[in-house]
N, C-alpha and C positions, 0 to 999 in steps of 0.2 A: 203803628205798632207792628215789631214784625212777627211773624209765626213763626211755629217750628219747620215748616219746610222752606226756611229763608235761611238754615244753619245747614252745614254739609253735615252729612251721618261722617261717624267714622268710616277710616275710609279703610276696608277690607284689602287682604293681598291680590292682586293681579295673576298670580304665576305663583306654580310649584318649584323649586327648583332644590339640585342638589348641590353641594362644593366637593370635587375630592382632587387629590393628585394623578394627575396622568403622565408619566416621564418624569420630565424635569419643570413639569410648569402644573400649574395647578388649574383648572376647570368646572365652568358652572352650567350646569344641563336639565333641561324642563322635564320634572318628571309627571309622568312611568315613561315616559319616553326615552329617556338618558339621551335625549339631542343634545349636542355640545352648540352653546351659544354666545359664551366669552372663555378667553384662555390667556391666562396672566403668571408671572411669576411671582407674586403675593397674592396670599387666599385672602389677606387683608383689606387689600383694594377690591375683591372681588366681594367683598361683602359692603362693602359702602356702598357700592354699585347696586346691589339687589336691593340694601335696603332704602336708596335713595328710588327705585324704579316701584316700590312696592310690590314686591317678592318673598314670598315664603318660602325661610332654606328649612326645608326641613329633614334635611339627613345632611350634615356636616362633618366628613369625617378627619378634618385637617384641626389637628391639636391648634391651642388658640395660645401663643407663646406668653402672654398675659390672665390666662387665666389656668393656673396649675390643674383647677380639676377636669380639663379636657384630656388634658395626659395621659 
């Protein structure tokens, strides 16, 4: 029989991090630090990316061209 500590817990985010535009390219930074640690021309890719690493964006300020109410 197995136990409960034979199931993973949910698994919590690793890292703060923010998305904004910087120039012409858009960038994701571990916050309160604002270290810049990826820099891509899609903020789109750039969120796959956090949420495939288990990353919490939680200050997003690049409108999300699919969903109107970021606008």
């Amino acid at each position: 029989m197995l136990s409960k500590s034979s199931f993973p817990a949910a698994l919590s985010p690793r890292r703060r991090v923010s998305i904004r535009r910087d120039e012409a390219d858009f960038v994701v930074a571990f916050e309160p630090d604002d270290i810049v640690v990826f820099r891509h021309n899609e903020a789109n890719a750039l969120r796959k990316v956090c949420n495939s690493l288990r990353w919490e964006i939680v200050r997003d300020t690049v409108a999300d061209p699919n969903d109107l109410a970021s606008w």
